[in-house]
C-alpha positions as CSV (number, residue, x, y, z in Angstrom):
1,X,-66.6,59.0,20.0
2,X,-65.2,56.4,22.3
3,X,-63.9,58.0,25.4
4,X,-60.1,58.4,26.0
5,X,-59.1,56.3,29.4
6,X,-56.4,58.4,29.9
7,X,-56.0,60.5,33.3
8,X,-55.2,64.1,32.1
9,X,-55.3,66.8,34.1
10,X,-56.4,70.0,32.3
11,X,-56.6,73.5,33.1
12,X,-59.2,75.7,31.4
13,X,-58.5,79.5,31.7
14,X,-62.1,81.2,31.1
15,X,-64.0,83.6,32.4
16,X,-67.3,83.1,30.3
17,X,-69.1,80.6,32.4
18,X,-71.4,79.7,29.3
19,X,-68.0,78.9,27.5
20,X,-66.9,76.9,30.6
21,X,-69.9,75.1,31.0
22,X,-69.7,74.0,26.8
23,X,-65.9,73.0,27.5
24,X,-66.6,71.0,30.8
25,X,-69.2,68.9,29.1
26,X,-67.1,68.3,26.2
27,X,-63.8,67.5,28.0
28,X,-66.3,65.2,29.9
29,X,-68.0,63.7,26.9
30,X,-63.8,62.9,25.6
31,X,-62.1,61.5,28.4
32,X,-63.1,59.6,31.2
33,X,-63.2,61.2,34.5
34,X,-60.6,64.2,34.0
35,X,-59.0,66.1,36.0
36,X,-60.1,69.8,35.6
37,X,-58.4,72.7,37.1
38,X,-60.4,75.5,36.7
39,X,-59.1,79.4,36.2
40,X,-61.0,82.3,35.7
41,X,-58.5,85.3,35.5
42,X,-54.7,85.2,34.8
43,X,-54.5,86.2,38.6
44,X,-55.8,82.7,39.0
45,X,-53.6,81.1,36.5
46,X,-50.3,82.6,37.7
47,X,-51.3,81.5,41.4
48,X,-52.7,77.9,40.2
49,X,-49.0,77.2,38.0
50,X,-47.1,78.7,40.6
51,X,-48.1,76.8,44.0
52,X,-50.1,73.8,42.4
53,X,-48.1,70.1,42.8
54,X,-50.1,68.5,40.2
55,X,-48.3,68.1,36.5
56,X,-51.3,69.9,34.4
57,X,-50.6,68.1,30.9
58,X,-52.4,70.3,28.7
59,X,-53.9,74.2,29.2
60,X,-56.9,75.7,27.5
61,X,-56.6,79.7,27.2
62,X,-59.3,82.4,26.5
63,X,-57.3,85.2,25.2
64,X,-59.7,87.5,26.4
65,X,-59.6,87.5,30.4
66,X,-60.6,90.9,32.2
67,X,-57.3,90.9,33.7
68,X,-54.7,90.0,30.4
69,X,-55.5,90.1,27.5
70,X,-53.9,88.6,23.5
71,X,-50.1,88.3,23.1
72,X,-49.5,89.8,26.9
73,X,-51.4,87.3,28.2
74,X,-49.9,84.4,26.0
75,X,-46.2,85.4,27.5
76,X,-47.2,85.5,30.7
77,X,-48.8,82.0,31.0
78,X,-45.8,80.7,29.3
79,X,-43.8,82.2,31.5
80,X,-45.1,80.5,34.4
81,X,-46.4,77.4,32.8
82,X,-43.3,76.2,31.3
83,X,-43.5,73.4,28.7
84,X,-47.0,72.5,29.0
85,X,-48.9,72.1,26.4
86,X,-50.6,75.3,25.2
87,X,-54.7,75.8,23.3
88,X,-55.5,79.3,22.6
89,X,-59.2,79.6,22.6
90,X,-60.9,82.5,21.0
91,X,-64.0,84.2,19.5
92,X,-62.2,86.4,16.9
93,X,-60.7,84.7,13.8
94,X,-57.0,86.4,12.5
95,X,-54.3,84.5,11.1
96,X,-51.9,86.5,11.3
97,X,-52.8,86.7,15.2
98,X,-52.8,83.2,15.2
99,X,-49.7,82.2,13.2
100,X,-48.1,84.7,15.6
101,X,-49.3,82.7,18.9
102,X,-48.3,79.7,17.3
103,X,-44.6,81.3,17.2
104,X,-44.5,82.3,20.6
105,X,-45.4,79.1,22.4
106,X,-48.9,78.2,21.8
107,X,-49.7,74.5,20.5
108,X,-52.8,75.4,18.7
109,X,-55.2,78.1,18.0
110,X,-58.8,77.1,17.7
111,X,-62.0,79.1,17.0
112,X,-64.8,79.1,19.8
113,X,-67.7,79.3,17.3
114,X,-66.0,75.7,15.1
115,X,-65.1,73.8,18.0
116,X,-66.3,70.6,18.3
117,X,-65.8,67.8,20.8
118,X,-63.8,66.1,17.8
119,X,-61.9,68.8,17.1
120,X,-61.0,69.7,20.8
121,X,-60.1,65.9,21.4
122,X,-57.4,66.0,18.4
123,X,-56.4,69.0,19.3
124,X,-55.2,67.8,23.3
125,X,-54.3,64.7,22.0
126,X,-51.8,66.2,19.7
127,X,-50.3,69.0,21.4
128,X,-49.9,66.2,24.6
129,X,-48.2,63.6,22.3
130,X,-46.1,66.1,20.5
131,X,-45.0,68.1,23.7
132,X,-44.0,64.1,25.0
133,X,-41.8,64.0,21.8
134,X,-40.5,67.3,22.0
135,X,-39.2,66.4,25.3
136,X,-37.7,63.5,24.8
137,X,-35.8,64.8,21.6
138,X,-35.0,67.3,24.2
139,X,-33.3,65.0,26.6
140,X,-31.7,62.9,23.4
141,X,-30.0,66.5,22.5
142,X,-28.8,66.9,26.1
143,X,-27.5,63.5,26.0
144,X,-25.4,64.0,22.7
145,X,-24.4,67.0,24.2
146,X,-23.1,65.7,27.0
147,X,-21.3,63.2,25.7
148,X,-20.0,65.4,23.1
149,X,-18.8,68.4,25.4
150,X,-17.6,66.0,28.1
151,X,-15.2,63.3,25.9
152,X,-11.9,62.8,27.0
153,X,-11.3,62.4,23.6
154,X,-11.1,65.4,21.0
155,X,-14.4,65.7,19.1
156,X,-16.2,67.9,16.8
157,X,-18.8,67.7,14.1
158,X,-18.2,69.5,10.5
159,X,-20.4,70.3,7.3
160,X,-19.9,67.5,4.6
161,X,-20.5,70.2,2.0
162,X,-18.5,73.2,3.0
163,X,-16.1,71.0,5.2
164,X,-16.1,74.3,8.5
165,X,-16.0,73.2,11.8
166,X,-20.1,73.5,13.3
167,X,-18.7,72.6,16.8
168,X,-15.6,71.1,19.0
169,X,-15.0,70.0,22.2
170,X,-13.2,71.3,24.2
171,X,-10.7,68.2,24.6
172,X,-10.4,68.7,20.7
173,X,-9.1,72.9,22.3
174,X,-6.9,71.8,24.5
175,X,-5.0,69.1,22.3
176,X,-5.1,71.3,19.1
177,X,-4.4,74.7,21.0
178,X,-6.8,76.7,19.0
179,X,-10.0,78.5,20.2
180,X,-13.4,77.8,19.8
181,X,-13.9,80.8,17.5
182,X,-10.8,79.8,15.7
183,X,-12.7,76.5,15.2
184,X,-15.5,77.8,13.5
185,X,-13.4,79.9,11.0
186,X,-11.7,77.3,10.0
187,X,-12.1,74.4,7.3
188,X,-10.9,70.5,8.4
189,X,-8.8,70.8,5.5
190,X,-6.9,73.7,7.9
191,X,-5.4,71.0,10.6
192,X,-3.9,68.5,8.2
193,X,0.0,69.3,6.5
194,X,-0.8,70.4,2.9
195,X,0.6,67.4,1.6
196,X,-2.0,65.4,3.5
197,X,-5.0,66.9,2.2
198,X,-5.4,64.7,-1.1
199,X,-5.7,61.5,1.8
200,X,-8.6,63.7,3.3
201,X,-10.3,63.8,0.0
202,X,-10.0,60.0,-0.5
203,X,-11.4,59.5,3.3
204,X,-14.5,62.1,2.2
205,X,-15.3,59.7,-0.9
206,X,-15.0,56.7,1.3
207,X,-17.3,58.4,4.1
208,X,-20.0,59.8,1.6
209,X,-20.3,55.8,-0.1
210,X,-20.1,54.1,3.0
211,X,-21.7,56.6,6.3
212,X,-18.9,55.6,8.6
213,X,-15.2,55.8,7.9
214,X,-11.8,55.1,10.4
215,X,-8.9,55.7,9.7
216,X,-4.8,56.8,10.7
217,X,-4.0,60.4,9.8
218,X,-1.8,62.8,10.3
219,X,-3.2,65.9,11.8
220,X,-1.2,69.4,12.6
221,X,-1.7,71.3,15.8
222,X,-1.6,75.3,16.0
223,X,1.9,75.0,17.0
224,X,3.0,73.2,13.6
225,X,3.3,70.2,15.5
226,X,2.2,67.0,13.6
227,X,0.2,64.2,15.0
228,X,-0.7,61.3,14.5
229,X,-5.0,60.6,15.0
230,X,-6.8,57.5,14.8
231,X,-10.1,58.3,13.5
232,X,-13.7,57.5,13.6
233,X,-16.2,59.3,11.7
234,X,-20.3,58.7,11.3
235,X,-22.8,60.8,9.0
236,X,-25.4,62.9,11.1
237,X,-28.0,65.9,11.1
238,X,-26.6,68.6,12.7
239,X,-29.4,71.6,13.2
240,X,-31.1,70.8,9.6
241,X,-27.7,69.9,7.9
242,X,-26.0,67.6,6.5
243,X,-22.6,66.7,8.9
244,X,-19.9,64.5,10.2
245,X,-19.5,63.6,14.1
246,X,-15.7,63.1,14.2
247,X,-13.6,61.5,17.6
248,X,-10.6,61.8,17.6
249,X,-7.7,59.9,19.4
250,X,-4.0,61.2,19.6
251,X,-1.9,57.8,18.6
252,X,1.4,59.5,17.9
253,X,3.1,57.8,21.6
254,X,2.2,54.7,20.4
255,X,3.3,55.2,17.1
256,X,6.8,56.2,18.3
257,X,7.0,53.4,20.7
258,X,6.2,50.9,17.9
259,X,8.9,52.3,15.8
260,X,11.5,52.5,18.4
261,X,10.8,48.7,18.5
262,X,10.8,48.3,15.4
263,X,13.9,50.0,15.1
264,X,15.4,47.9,18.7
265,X,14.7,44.7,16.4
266,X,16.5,45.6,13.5
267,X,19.3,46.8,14.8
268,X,19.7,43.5,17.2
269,X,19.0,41.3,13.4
270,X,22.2,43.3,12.1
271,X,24.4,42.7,15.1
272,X,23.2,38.9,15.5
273,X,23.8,39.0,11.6
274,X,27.2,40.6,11.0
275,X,28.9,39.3,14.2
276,X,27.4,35.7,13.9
277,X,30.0,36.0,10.7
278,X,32.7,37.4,12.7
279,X,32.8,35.0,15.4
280,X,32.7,31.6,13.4
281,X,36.2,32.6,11.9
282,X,37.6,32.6,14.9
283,X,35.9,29.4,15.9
284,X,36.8,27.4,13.1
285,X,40.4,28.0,13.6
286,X,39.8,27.0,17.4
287,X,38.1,23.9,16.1
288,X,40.7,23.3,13.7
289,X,43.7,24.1,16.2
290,X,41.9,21.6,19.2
291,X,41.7,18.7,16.5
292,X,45.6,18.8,15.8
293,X,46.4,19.2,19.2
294,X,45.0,15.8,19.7
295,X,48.1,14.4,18.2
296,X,50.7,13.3,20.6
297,X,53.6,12.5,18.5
298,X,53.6,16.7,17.5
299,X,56.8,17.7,17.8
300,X,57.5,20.2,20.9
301,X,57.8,23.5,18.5
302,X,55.0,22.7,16.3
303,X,52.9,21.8,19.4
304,X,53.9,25.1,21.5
305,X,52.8,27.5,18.1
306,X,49.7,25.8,17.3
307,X,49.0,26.3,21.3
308,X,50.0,30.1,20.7
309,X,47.8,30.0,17.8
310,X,44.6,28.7,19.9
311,X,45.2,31.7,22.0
312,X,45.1,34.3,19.6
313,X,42.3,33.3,18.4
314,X,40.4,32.9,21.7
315,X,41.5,36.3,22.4
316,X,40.4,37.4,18.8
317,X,36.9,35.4,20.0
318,X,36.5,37.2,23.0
319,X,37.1,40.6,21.7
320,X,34.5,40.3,19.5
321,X,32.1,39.0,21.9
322,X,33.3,41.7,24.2
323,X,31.9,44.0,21.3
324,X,29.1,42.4,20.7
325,X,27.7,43.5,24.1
326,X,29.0,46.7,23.8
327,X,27.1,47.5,20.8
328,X,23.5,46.0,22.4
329,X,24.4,48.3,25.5
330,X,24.3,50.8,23.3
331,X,20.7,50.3,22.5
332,X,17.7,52.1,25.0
333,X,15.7,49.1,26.1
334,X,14.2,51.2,28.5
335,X,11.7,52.9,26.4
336,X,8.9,54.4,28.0
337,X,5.7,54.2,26.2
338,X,4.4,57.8,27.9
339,X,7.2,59.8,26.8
């Protein structure tokens, strides 16, 4: 076997010097100049983990030191050696026991009389490369948590097939009003009005064809209150099950700001529309009044009532114009998009 060039440092916990001596010429035979830290009671170990500043990548552990001893002394090193890799090497073959030290934080198990320096070298190589996955998928969890926990923005992640709550956020707590607990004992179906949930069933079929969905919904707080949520939704794995990552954002100022506008514009179109009516009678009689008036040989009476008549109806004209501004002071330009 072609010798690994990697520099691992490895502990070996053994008090049989034979066994040593086999395990130091194999670990030698594997890698190329490693780094062995040598312990020969848990005494040892504990005092080797505790003050050493080298990262040990991997440990190999007899289970039968003079000072601890089986499922004791498997604790115990984990106690102290925190994720580092962990071999259990032993002399007596049980499953059960092994299966069991497998559970409690043991990387392998291997059998003193069947090792080999092939199976040794898989075995190291393994449990190192797995605990360097394990600890990245680790800090990827921590990440998504993070983010998750920390949003601004309401979040929270339900099951696709039941349709409960598996977590929130606590943005999502604060801007809904309900608990954490609450959360969990309830359905997504339980924040929309009951005239909404037929939309959340069409969203569900759209989600489950195409992964991720977004959408404008209206969503009802503990309160009674209804808003209105812009949504975005993406399929994911949450702790072995199918689920939905949900965020969340509260788009009911903007919504009422739009339709204030909205509502600004029409009104404005109606005045501009009814009044642009009004004032060309008016007008036209002005028009029609100013053209006679040209006429110099108008007799004096006739002249003096069509005058009159010009007045009236530039009085009539600025009355109406006089309501025209009353009626768009009347409208609240001032509209504040946080209110």
């Amino acid at each position: 076997m072609q010798k690994d060039a990697k520099a691992y440092h490895i502990m070996v916990v053994e008090d049989n010097p034979g066994d040593y001596l086999l395990l130091e010429d194999y670990l030698n035979e594997l890698f190329i100049v490693p780094t062995l830290i040598k312990a020969e009671s848990f005494k040892e170990t504990h005092e080797i983990l505790t003050n050493s500043k080298e990262v040990i990548d991997v440990i190999l552990l007899d289970l039968s030191l003079h000072d601890r001893q089986g499922e004791a002394l498997i604790h115990d090193v984990k106690a102290v050696s925190g994720n580092t890799p962990l071999i259990i090497l032993t002399g007596y073959s049980d499953e059960n026991f092994a299966i069991n030290s497998l559970s409690i934080g043991a990387t392998d198990y291997l059998l003193k009389d069947e090792l080999t320096p092939t199976t040794l070298y898989k075995s190291i190589v393994y449990s190192i490369e797995r605990n360097r996955i394990l600890r990245n998928l680790k800090y990827s969890e921590q990440r998504y948590a993070d983010l998750f926990h920390f949003s601004p923005q309401p979040m929270w992640v339900f099951d696709v097939e039941t349709l409960r709550f598996l977590d929130v956020n606590e943005a999502a707590i604060l801007s809904y009003g309900y608990s954490y607990e609450e959360f969990l004992s309830m359905t997504i179906r339980d924040i929309r009005p009951k005239e909404d949930v037929p939309l959340l069933q069409q969203a569900l079929i759209q989600l489950q064809n195409g992964g991720f969905f977004r959408g404008e919904f209206r969503h009802k707080k503990k309160n009674g209150e209804i808003i209105y949520v812009d949504l975005r939704s993406s399929n994911i794995i949450y702790n072995g099950r199918a689920a939905n990552i949900i965020l969340s954002n509260d788009v009911t100022a903007n919504k009422i700001y739009l339709t204030a506008i909205e509502q600004q514009n029409d009104t404005l179109k109606n005045i501009a529309w009814l009044q642009s009516h009004v004032v060309r009678a008016p007008l036209a009689r002005m028009m029609g009044l100013a053209h006679l008036l040209i006429d110099d040989e108008l007799p004096e009476a006739e002249y003096r009532e069509y005058l009159n008549e010009l007045l009236n109806s530039a009085n009539e004209l600025d009355t109406i114009i006089k309501d025209i501004i009353r009626k768009a002071q009347g409208i609240n330009f001032n509209i504040d998009k946080n209110d």
